[in-house]
C-alpha positions as CSV (number, residue, x, y, z in Angstrom):
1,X,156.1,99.7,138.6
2,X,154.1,96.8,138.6
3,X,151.2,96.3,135.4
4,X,149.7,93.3,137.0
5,X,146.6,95.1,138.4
6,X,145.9,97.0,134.9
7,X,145.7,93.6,133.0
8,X,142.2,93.3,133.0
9,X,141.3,96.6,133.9
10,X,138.7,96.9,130.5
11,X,138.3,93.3,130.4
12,X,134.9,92.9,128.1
13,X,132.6,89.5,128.3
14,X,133.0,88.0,124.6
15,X,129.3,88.2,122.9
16,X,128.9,84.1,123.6
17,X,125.3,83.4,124.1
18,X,124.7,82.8,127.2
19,X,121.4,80.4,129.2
20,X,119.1,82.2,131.2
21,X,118.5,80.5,134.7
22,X,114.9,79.2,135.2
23,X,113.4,82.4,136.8
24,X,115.3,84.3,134.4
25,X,113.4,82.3,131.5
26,X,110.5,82.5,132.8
27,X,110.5,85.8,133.1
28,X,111.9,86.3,129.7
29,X,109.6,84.0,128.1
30,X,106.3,85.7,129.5
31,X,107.8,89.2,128.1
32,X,108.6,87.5,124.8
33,X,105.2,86.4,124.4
34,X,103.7,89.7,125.3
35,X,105.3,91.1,122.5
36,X,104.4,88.5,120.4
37,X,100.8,88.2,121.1
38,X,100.4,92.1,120.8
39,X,102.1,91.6,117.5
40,X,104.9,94.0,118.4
41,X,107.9,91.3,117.0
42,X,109.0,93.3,114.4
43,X,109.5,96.4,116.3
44,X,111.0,94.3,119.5
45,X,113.5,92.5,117.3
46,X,114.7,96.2,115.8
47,X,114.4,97.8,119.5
48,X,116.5,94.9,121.2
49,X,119.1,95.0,118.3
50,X,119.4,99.2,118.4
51,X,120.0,98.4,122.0
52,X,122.8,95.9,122.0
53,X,125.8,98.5,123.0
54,X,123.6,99.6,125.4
55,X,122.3,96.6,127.3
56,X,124.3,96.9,130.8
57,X,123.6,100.4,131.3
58,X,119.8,99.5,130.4
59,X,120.5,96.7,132.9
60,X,121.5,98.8,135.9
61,X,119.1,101.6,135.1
62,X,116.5,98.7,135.6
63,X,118.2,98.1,138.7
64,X,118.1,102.0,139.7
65,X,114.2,101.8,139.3
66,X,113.6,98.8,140.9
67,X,111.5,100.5,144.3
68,X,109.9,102.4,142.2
69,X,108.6,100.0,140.1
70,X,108.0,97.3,142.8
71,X,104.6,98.5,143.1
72,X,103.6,97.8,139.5
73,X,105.6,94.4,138.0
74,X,106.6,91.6,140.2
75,X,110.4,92.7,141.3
76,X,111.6,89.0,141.2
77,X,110.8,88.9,137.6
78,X,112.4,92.6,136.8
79,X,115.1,92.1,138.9
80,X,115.4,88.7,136.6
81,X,115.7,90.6,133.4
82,X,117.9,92.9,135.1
83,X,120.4,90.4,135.5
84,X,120.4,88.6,132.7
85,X,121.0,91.8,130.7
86,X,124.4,92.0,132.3
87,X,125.6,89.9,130.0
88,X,126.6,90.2,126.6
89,X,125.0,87.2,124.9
90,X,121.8,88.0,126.4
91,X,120.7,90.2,123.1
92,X,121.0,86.8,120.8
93,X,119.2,84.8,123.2
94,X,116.4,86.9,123.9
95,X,116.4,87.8,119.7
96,X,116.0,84.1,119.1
97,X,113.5,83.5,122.3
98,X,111.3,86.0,120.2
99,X,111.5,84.1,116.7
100,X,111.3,80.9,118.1
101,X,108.1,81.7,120.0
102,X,106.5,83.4,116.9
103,X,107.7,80.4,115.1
104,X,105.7,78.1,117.8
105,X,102.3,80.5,117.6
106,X,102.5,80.4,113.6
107,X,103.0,76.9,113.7
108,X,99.8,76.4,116.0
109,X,97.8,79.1,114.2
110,X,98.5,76.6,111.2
111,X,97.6,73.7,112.9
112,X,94.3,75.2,114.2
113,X,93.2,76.7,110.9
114,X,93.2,72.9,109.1
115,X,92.0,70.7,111.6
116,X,88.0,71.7,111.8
């Protein structure tokens, strides 16, 4: 009997980051700085991380809903997010999208605080 067709039968994606295409940064970025500018970081940061073994099925789920949601959020954008959640590496990138755009908004909160 040949094995060859069970050799990558539970193949797994290694956790490599990964780079979002444009649209999907886009879309990622104006998420990530919704949650930042309702000061929600914290809890996003704990929320995406508790999430990590679960990101595909979140992914596809998002996928299931997508008529349904159509009316409400632009379904390029979702379907976006969607997509890059596939992946593996998309927890880390999104993670660090977060803290780097909190970083920027501190940073400019600074900046705006000592020039008068």
């Amino acid at each position: 009997m040949k094995k060859g067709w069970f050799k990558n039968a539970f193949h797994v994606d290694d956790d490599s980051p990964i780079e979002p295409n444009e649209t999907q940064k886009n879309a990622l970025d104006k998420l990530c700085k919704g949650i930042i500018r309702r000061g929600l970081t914290t809890p996003a940061i704990i929320g995406v991380e508790m999430g990590r073994p679960l990101n595909f099925l979140g992914s596809q789920t998002m996928h299931f809903f997508t008529p349904l949601i159509s009316a409400f959020v632009p379904v390029e954008s979702w379907n976006a997010v969607a997509e890059f959640l596939e992946h593996r590496g998309s927890v880390d990138w999104i993670r660090n999208r977060i803290e780097e755009l909190e970083n920027q908004a501190d940073d400019q909160d600074k900046q705006e605080k000592l020039t008068p």
